[in-house]
N, C-alpha and C positions, 0 to 999 in steps of 0.2 A: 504494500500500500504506500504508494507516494503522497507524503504532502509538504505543502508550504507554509512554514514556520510565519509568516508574518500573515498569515491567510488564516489562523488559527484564534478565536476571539479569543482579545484581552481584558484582563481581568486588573481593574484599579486597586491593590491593597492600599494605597494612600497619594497621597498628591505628587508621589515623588518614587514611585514603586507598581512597574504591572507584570505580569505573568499571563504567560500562553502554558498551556499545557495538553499533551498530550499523554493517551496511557492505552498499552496494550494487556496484555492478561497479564505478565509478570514484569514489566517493565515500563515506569513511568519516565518522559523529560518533559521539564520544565526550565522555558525559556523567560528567564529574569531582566527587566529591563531598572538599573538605578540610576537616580541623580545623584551628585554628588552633594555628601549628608545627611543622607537616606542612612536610617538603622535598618536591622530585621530584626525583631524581637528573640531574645533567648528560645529555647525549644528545645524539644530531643523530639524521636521519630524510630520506631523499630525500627525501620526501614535503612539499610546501609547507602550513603549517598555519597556521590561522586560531582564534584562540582569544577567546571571547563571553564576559566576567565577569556574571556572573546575579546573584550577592552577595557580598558581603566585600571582602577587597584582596589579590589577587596581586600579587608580585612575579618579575619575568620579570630572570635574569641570562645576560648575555651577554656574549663577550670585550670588550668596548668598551662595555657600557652596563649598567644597570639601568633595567627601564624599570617603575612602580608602576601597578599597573590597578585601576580601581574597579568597583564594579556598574553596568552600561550601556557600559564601555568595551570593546573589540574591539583584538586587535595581530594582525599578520600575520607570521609567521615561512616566511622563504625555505627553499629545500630546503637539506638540507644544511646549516643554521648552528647551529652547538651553542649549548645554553640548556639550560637547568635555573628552578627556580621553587619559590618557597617561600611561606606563610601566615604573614606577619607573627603575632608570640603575640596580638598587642591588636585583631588582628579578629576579627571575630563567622564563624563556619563560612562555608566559597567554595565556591560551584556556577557552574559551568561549564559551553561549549559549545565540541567542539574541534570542528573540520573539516579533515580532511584529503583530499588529492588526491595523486598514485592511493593507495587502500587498502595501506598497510602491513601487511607480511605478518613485522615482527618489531616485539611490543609492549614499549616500556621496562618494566622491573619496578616503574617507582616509585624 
C-alpha cells in the first residue's frame, strides 16, 4: 500500500505541534511536525519506539540522561521508559519519523 505522508490528515496537538499518523497491524509511524519551543509532554508507552530527526534539533529527556539529536540522527527508546522532548528556541522547525511497535492504542496529547 503506497501512501503520501503529507496526504495523511493532520492532527493539531497545540499551536506549535501536529502529527500524521499512520498504522498497520503491528507497526505504527508517526510523522511529527515542531516549532521551535515546542515541548512534548513526559510519557512512557509499552510500545518500543524509534525516532528518525529529518530537520532541526531534538532534545530527548530522560531520568538519567538528555540525549540532543540532529537531522540524520535516529535514538531508540525501550518500552516503557518515560521521556519527554523539546525544540531547543534557536533551531530552525523539527520533522520527524516515529516508529512504533505494536501500535499504541492510547496517543500522548503532546
Amino acid at each position: 500500500m503506497k501512501v503520501t505522508i503529507a496526504d495523511l490528515p493532520a492532527t493539531a496537538l497545540s499551536d506549535q505541534v501536529t502529527r500524521r499518523r499512520l498504522t498497520g497491524e503491528k507497526l505504527e509511524l508517526i510523522h511529527y511536525h515542531y516549532q521551535p519551543g515546542s515541548r512534548f509532554a513526559r510519557h512512557e508507552h509499552e510500545a518500543e519506539q524509534m525516532t528518525i530527526v529529518l530537520s532541526g534539533t531534538l532534545v530527548f529527556e530522560f531520568d538519567d540522561e538528555t540525549v540532543q539529536l540532529e537531522a540524520g540522527d535516529a535514538l531508540l527508546i525501550a518500552s516503557s521508559r518515560p521521556h519527554g522532548a523539546f525544540v531547543p528556541e534557536n533551531s530552525e522547525p523539527v520533522e520527524t519519523y516515529n516508529l512504533f511497535t505494536p501500535v499504541r492504542t492510547q496517543l500522548p496529547s503532546g
